[in-house]
N, C-alpha and C positions, 0 to 999 in steps of 0.2 A: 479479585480473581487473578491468581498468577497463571503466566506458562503452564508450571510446573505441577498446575491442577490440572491443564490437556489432558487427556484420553486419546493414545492413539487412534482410535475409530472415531475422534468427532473429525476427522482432517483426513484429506486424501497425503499418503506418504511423501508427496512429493515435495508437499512444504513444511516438510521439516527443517530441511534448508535453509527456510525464511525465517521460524519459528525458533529455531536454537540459536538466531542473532540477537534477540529480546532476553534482557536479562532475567535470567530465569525467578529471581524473586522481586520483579518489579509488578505492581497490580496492572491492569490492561489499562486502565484510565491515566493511568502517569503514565504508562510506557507512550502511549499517546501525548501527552500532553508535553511528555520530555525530549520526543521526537521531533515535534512542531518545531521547539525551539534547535535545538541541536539541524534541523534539515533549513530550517531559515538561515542560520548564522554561516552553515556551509556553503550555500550557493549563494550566497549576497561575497562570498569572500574570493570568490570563483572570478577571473578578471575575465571582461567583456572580450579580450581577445578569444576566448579559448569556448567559449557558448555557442556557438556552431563548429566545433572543431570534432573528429569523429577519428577514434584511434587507425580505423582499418574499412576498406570499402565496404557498402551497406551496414555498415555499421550506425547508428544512431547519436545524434549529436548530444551535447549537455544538454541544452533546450528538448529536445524529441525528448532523451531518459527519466527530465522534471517531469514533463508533461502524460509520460506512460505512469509514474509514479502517480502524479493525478489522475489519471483514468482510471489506473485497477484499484485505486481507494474508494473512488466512486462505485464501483461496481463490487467492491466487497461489503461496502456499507448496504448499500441494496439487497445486497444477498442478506446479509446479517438483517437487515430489517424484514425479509421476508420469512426467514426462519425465524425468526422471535415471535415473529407473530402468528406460527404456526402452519405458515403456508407450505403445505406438501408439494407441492409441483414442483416438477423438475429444474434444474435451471440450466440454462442453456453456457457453454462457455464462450471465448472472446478471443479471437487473434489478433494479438497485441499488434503485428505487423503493421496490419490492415486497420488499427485505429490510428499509427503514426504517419501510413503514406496521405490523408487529406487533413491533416491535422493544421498545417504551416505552424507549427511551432519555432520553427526557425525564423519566423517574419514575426515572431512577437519579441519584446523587451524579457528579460528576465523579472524587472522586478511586477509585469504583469502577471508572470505566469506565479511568480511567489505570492501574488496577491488573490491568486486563485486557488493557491495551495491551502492558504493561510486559513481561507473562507469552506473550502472544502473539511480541512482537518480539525476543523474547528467546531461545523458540523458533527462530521464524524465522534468529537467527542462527546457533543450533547444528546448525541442518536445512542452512545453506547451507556450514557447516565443512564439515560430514558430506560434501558431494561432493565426487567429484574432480575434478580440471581436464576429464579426459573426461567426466564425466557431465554435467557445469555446458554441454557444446558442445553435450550432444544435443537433439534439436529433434523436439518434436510437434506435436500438433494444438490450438490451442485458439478458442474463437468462430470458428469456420471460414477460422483462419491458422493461419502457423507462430508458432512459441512454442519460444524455447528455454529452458533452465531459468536461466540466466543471465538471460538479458534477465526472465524474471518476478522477479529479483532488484532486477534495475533500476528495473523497471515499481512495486513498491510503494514503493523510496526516492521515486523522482520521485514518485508518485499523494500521496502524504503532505506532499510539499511543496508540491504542487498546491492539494489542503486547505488547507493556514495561508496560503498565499497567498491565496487568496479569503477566508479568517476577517479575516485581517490588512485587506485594502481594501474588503470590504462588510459587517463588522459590527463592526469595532472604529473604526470612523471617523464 
């Protein structure tokens, strides 16, 4: 399944955003799997001086930005596993904020956090094998939209790409 099968109404609009960074005729399981490798090789190349560095105040450091990258993958795979599975209930959404301020991502190594990455999206991938073409079209509730379990596939390739692009033009420049 590519992108470029989306239906606007399986996705709230706003991640479009994230969605039009994934190449549009890649299937969701490679975009996955080609992201692994492509977000490993970027932040293993990322020098230790610059891993708590933070372009502008309140601003979030490379460690904090990996580590939100890890959390909302975690929480879109959840989502997509609830909706596949046909769970109606609403889902609640998440302030990113509010998961980075007790986080201490700043007090871990990177190549821990990549080792959490690695184990999460790795996951991630074998959660999105596991469905079928039917479950991947079904569509829930999620932050008070539709959500299909598909498009939360999408939404974390794009969101991850979202990331390095902002690392790449406001803190490696």
């Amino acid at each position: 399944m590519k992108f470029t099968d989306l239906n606007h109404s399986e996705y709230n609009p706003y991640y479009s955003n994230y969605i039009s960074l994934v190449s549009p005729e890649i299937d969701l399981i490679d975009a996955l799997e080609e992201g692994k490798d492509i977000c490993l090789s970027f932040y293993r190349s990322i020098k230790e001086e610059k891993w708590t560095y933070s372009y502008d105040s309140g601003k979030w450091t490379i460690l904090e930005s990996l580590l939100h990258v890890i959390d909302t993958e975690r929480i879109f795979a959840y989502r997509a596993l609830r909706i596949a599975r046909g769970d109606k209930t609403p889902l609640t959404g998440f302030e990113q904020d509010d998961y980075i301020k007790p986080s201490a991502a700043n007090e871990r190594s990177m190549e821990s956090l990549l080792e959490e990455y690695k184990i999460v999206r790795e996951s991630s991938i074998l959660l999105f094998k596991s469905f079928s073409n039917e479950a991947l079209l079904h569509i829930g509730s999620a932050s008070d939209s539709a959500l299909s379990a598909r498009a939360a596939g999408f939404i974390i390739c794009g969101h991850e790409i979202h990331h390095g692009n902002i690392i790449k033009t406001r803190y490696l420049n």
